[in-house]
ROLUM-148215 format. One line per field, with one value per residue (C-alpha): x, y, z. Coordinates in Angstrom, 1 decimal, always signed. Each point is the difference from the previous one (the first is absolute). Example, Ala and Ser with C-alpha at 12.3 -4.5 7.8 and 13.67 -1.06 7.14 Angstrom:
2
px = [+12.3 | +1.4];
py = [-4.5 | +3.4];
pz = [+7.8 | -0.7];
REM end
This chain:
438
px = [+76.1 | -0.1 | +2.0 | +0.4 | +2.9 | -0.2 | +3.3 | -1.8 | -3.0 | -1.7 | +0.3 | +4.1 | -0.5 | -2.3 | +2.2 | +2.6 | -2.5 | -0.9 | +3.7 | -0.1 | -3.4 | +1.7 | +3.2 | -2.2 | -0.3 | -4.2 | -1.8 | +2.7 | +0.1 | +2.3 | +0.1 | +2.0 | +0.3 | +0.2 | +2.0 | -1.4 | -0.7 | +1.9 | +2.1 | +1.1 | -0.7 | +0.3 | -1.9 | -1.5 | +1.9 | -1.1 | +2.1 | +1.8 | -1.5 | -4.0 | +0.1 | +1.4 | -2.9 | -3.1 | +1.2 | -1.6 | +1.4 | -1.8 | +2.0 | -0.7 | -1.5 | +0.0 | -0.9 | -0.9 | +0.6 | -2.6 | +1.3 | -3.3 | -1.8 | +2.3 | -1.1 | +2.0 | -1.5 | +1.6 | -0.1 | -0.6 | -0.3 | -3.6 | +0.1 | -1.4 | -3.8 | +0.8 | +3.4 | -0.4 | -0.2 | +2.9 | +2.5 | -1.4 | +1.9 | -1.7 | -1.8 | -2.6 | -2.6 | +1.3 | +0.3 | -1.6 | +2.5 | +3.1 | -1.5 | -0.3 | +3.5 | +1.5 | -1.5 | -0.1 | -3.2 | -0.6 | +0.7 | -0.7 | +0.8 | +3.0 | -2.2 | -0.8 | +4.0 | +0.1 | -2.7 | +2.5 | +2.2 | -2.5 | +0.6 | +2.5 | +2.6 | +2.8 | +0.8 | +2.0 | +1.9 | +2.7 | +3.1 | +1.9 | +0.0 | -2.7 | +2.0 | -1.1 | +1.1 | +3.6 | +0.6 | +0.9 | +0.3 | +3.7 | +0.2 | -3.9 | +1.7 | +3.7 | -2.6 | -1.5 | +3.1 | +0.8 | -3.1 | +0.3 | +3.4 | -1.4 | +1.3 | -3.2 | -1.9 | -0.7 | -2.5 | -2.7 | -0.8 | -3.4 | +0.2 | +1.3 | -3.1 | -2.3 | +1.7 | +0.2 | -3.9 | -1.0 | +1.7 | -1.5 | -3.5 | +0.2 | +0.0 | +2.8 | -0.4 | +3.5 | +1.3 | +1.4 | +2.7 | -1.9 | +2.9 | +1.9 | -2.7 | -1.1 | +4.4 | -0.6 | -3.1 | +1.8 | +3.0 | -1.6 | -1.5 | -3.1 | -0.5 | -1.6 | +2.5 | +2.7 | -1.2 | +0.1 | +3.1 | +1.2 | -1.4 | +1.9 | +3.0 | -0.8 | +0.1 | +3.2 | +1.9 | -1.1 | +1.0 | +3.2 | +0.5 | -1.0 | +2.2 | +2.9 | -0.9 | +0.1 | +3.3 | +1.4 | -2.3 | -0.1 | +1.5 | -0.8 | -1.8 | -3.0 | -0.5 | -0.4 | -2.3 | -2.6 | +0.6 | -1.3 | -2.8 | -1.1 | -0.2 | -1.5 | -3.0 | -0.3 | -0.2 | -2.8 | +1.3 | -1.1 | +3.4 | +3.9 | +0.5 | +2.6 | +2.3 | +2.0 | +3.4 | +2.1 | +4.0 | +2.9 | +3.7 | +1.2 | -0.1 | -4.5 | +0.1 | +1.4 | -2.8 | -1.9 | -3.7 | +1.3 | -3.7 | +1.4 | +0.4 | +0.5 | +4.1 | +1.5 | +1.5 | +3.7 | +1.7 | +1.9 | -2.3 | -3.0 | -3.7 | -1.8 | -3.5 | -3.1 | -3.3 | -3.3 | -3.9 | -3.5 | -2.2 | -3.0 | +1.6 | +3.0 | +3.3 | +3.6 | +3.7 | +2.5 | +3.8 | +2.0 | +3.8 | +1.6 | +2.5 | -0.7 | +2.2 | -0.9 | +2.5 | +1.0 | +3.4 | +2.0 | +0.0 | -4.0 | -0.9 | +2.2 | -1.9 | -3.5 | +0.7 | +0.6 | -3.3 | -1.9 | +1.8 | -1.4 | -3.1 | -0.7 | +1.2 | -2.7 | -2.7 | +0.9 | +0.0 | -3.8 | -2.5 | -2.5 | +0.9 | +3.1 | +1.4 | +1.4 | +3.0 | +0.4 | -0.3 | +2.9 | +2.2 | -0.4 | +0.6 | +3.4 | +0.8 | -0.5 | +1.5 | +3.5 | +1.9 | -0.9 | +1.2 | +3.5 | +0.5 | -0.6 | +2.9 | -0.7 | +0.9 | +1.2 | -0.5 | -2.9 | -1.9 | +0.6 | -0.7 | -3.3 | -1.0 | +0.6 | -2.3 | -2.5 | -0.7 | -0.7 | -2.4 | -3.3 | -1.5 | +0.0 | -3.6 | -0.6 | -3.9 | -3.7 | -1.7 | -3.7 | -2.4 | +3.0 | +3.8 | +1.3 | -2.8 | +0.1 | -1.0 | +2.3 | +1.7 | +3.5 | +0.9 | -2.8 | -0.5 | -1.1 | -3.7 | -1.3 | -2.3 | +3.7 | +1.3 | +3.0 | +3.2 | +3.6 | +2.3 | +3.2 | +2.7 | +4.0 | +1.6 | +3.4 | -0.1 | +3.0 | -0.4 | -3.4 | -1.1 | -3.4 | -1.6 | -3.3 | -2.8 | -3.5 | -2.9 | -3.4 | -1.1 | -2.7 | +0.4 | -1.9 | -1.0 | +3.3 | +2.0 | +0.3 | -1.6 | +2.0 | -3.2 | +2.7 | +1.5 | +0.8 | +2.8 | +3.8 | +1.6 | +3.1 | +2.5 | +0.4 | -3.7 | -0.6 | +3.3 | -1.9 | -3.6 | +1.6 | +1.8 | -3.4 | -1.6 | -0.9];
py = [+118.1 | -2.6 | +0.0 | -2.2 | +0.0 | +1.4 | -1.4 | -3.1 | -1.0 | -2.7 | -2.2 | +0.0 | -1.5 | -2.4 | -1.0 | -0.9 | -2.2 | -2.1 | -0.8 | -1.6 | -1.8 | -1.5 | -1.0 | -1.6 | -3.7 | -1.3 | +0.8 | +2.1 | +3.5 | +2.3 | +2.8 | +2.8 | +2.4 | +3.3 | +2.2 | +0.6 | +2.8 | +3.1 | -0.1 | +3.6 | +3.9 | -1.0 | -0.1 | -3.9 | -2.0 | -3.4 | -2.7 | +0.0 | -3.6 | +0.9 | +3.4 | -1.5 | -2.3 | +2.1 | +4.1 | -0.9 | +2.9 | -1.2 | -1.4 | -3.8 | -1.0 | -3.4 | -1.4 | -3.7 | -1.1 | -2.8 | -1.9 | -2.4 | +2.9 | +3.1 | +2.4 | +2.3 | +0.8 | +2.7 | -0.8 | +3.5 | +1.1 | +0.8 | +4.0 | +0.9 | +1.9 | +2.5 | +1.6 | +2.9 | +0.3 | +1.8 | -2.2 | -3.5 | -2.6 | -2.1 | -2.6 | -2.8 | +2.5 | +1.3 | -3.1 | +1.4 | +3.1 | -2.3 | -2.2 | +2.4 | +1.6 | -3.3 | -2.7 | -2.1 | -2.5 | +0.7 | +1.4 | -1.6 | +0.3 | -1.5 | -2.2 | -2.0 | -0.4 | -3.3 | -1.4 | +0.3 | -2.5 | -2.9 | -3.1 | +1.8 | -2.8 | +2.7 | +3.5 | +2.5 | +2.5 | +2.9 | -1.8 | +2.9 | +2.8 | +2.6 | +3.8 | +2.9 | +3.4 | +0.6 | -4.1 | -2.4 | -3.9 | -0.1 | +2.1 | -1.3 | -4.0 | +1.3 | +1.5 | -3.4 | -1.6 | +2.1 | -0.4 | -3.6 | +0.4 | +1.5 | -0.9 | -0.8 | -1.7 | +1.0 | +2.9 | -1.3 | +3.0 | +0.3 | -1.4 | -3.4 | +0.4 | +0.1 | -3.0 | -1.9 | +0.8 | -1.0 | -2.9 | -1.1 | +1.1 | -1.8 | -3.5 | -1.6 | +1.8 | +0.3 | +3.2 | +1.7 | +3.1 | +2.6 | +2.9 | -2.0 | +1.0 | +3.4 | +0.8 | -1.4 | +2.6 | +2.9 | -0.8 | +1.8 | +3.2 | +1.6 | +3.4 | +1.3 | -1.3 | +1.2 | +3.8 | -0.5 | -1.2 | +3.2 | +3.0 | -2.5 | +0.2 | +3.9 | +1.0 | -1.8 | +1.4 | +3.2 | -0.2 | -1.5 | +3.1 | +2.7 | -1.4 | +0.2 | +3.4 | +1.2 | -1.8 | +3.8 | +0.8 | -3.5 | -0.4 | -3.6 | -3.2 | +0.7 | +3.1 | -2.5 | -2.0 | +2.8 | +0.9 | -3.6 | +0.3 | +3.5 | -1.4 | -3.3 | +1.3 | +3.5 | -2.5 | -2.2 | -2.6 | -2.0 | +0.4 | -2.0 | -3.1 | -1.1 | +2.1 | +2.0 | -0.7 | +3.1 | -0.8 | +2.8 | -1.6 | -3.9 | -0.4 | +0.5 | -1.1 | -3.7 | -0.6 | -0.5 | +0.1 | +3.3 | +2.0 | +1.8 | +3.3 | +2.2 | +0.6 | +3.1 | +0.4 | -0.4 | +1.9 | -2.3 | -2.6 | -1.7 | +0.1 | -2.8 | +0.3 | -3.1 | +0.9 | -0.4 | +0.8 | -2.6 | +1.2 | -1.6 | -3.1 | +0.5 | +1.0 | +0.2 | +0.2 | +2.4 | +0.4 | +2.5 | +1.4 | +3.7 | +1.9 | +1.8 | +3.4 | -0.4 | -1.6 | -3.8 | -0.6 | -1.6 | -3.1 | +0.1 | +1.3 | -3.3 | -2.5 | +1.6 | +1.0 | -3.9 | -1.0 | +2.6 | -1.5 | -3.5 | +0.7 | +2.0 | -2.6 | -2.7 | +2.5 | -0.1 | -3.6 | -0.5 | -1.2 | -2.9 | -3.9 | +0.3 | -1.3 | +2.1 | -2.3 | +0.9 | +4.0 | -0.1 | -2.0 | +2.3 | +2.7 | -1.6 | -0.8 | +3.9 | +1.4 | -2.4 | +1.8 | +3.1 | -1.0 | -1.8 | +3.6 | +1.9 | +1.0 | -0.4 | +1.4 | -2.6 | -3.8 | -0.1 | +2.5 | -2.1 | -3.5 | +1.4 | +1.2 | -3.4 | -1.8 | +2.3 | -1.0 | -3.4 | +0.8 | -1.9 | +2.7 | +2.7 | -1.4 | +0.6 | -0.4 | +0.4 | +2.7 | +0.6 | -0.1 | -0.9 | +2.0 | -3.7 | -1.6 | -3.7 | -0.3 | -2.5 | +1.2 | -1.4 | -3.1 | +0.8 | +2.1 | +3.1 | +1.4 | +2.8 | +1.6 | -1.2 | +2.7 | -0.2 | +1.8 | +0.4 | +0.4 | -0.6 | +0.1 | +0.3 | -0.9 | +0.7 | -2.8 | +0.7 | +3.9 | -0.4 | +2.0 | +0.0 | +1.5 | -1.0 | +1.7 | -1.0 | +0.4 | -2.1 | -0.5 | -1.8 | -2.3 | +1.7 | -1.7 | +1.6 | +0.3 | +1.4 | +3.2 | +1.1 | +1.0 | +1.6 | +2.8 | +3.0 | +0.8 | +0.0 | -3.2 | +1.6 | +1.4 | +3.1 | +0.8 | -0.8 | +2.5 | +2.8 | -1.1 | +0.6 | +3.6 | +1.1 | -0.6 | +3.7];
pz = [+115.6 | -2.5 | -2.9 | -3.1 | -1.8 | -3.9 | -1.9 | -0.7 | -2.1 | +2.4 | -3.3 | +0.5 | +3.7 | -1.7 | -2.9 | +2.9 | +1.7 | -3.1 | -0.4 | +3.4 | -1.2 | -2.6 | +1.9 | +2.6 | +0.7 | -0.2 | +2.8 | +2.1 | +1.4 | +0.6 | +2.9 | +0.8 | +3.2 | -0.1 | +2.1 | +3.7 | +2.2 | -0.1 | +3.2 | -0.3 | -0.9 | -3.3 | -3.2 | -1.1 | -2.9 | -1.6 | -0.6 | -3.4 | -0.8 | +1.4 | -1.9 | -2.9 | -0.9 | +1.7 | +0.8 | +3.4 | +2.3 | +3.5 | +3.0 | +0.6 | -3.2 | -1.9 | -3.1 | -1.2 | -3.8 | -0.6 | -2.8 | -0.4 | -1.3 | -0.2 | +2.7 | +1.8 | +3.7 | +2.8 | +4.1 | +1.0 | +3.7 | +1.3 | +0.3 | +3.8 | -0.5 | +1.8 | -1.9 | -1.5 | -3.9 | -0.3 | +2.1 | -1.5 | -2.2 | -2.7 | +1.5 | -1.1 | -0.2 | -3.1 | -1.9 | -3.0 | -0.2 | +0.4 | -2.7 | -2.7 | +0.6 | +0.3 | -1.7 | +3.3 | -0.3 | +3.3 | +3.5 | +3.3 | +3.9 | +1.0 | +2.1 | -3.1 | -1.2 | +2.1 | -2.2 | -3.2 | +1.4 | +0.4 | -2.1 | -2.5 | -1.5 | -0.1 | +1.1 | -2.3 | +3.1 | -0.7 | +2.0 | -0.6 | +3.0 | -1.4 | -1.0 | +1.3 | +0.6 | -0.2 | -0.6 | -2.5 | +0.4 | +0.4 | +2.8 | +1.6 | -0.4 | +1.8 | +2.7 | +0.8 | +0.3 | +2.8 | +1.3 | +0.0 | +2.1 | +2.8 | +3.6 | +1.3 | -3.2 | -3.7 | -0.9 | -1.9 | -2.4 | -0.4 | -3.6 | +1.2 | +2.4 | -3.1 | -1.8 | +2.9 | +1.1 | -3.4 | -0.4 | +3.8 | -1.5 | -3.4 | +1.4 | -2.1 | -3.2 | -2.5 | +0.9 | -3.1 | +0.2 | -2.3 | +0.1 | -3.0 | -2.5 | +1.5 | -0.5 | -3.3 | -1.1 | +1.6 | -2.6 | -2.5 | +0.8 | -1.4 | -1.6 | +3.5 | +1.6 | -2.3 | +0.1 | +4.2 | -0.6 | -2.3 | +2.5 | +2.6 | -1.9 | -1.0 | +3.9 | +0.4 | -2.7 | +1.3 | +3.5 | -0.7 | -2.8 | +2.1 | +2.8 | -2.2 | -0.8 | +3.5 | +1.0 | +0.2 | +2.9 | +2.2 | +2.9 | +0.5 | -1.0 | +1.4 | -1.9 | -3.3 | +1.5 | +0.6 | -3.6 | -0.3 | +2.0 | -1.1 | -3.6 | +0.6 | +1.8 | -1.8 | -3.4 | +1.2 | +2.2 | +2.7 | +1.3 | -0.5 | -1.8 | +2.8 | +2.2 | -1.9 | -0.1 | -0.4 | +1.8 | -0.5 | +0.0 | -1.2 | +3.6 | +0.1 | -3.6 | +0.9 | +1.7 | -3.3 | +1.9 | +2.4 | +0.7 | +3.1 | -2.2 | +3.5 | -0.6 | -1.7 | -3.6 | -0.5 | -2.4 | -2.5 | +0.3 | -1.7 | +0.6 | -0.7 | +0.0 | -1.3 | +0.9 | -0.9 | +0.4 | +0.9 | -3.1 | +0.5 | +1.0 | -2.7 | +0.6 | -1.8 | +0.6 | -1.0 | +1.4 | -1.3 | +1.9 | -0.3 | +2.1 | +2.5 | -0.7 | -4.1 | -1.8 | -0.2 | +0.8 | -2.6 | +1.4 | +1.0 | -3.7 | -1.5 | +2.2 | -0.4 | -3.4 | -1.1 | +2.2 | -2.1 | -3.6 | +1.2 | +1.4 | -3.5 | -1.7 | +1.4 | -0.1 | -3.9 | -0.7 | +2.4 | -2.1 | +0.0 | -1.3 | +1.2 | +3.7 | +2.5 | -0.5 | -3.4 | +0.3 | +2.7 | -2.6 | -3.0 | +2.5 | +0.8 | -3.7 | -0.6 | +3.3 | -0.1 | -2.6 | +1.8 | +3.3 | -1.8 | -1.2 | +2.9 | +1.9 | +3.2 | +3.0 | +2.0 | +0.2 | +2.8 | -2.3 | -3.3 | +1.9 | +1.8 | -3.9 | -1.5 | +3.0 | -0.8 | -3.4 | +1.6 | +2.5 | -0.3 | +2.8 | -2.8 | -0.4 | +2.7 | +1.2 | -1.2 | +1.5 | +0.0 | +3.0 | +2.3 | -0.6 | +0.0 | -1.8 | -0.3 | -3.3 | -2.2 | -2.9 | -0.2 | -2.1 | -2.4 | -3.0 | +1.0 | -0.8 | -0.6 | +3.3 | +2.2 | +2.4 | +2.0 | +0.9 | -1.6 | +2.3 | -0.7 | +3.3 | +0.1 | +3.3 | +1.0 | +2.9 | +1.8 | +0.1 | +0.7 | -3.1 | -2.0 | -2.8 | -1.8 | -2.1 | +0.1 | -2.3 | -0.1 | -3.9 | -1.7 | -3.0 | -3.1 | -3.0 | -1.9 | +3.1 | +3.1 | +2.2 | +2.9 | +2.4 | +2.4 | -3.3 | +1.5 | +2.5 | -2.2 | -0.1 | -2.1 | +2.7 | -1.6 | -0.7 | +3.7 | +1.0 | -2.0 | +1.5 | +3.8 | -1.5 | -1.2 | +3.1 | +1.9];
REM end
């Protein structure tokens, strides 16, 4: 069946392209690879880089940016004759279709791609490994460097294939890394984007709230996770974000990036549960931590209760023209007094407070197309369009011990809008969200 995505005006995809046009060096071109063959039951997903500047949903696709005269070409696969209507993929054949719901200039066999490459002075190539489903850069560039250490000789990925073909093809030209720039453009997201963004963030407040309120009735971590997939798919989307990551006890919880979620509850511990949906090619991130039998206990409700003060704090003081830097320094200015005041517990809980007012990480990422989106925001004043996380986190090092609470906002014109509202972050609106639940 084919199917054209509808989030996007084809102008948006062509408002992207010009920005590369005007970036470009005289004469160059830039070309991208989209994501191959599905190797598996499963259903096909672009490349967040290819989709992002053409909505092309079809395996093995590439585009060309001309700079000498602006056009905007895709390399598609020539569809066999004899496949039935039903089971084909766009091909060259419907060049005239994919030009009017994309704004391409033109589409072409992937026989004529090698053409593209003749007597260009310099070649614009994403250097970056291409996301995909479940993926974001970080955890695609730590993949490679396994790859590259194995026993019998690195794993070219098929990206590095690509770059390394084109560069063999282009007979000397100056390669240039394009992924800088396309990071830069994804900094500031647009209104489609934003309202993908929101039903992401919708879905996740709603799994994670729903999941609180049937805490009564679980048995075990896995029973959250359904929760999470039930409401992700029932709401719209393509499916998760990431893996969720739902761990029960400071022992699962340690491992901040736990997504085993197969081991029971434990009464008198903490659930911590971050998860997200794919929207579209949008996702979130949410993290939010309750006990298991109902109530904190008193030492659980002062360390997550001082996590919430800060994290409210921050979300307070967001806003644009003003650094990331600056917000966690007014936050500290207000939250001091309040932590001289506070009688603490004991002297791990008061020292794990104190560090936490200092932690950089409470900005924590941009989130868009990928959970971890590499899109550069810190060191400069922020603008409005922005998304990324707050997520402030308290350790307890040498008992093993941490607490955080996530939510992914956008940077308004007068503020701030937490996309992920929803689920309690007060402890004692969260205790009466778990009593409520049936």
């Amino acid at each position: 069946m084919i199917r054209f995505q509808t989030d996007f005006e084809w102008s948006e995809f062509a408002s992207r392209r010009a920005k590369i046009f005007d970036a470009m060096k005289p004469g160059a071109i830039a070309v991208l690879q989209g994501a191959g063959p599905v190797r598996a039951y499963n259903r096909f997903r672009q490349t967040n880089e290819f989709y992002y500047l053409s909505g092309i949903e079809v395996p093995s696709a590439y585009l060309v940016l001309r700079q000498a005269d602006r056009t905007c070409t895709i390399y598609l696969a020539a569809q066999p004759e004899d496949r039935p209507l039903e089971d084909r993929q766009l091909g060259p054949q419907d060049a005239d279709l994919i030009i009017k719901m994309t704004g391409v200039d033109a589409v072409l066999p992937h026989s004529e791609l090698s053409k593209a490459l003749f007597r260009v002075p310099c070649v614009y190539l994403t250097l970056a490994p291409s996301e995909t489903d479940l993926s974001a850069r970080d955890v695609l560039e730590y993949a490679d460097r396994l790859s590259a250490s194995e026993p019998l000789g690195s794993l070219l990925s098929r990206d590095r294939q690509f770059v390394s073909q084109v560069i063999s093809r282009s007979s000397g030209a100056e390669i240039i890394n394009l992924t800088p720039l396309l990071d830069a453009m994804r900094t500031i997201k647009s209104p489609a984007e934003i309202e993908l963004l929101r039903k992401a963030g919708k879905l996740s407040a709603d799994a994670v709230t729903a999941s609180i309120k049937a805490t009564k009735h679980a048995k075990g971590e896995n029973d959250f996770e359904a929760i999470a997939h039930s409401t992700f798919l029932r709401g719209g989307a393509r499916g998760l974000g990431y893996k969720c990551i739902i761990p029960c006890g400071q022992a699962r919880i340690w491992d901040s990036h736990y997504i085993d979620n197969d081991q029971p509850l434990i009464v008198g511990e903490l659930v911590l549960m971050d998860c997200a949906p794919d929207v579209n090619y949008y996702t979130n991130d949410i993290g939010r931590m309750w006990p298991v039998n109902g109530k904190y206990s008193p030492e659980q409700r002062e360390l997550y209760s001082f996590v919430v003060k800060l994290h409210e704090a921050v979300l307070e003081r967001i806003r644009p023209g003003v650094t990331a830097q600056q917000i966690l320094n007014e936050m500290k200015a207000a939250l001091m007094p309040v932590w001289e005041q506070t009688n603490w517990s004991r002297p791990a809980v008061r020292e794990a407070a104190k560090q936490l007012m200092d932690f950089r990480g409470t900005f924590s990422h941009a989130v868009g197309m990928a959970v971890h989106d590499c899109c550069p925001y810190w060191g400069k004043p922020l603008e409005v369009g922005m998304v990324f996380t707050i997520d402030p986190q308290l350790w307890i090092r040498d008992e093993r011990i941490y607490i955080r609470v996530e939510d992914t906002v956008l940077v308004t014109e007068t503020g701030v809008k937490v996309l992920t509202e929803g689920p309690p972050r007060d402890p004692d609106e969260t205790e009466a969200l778990i009593a409520s639940g049936m």
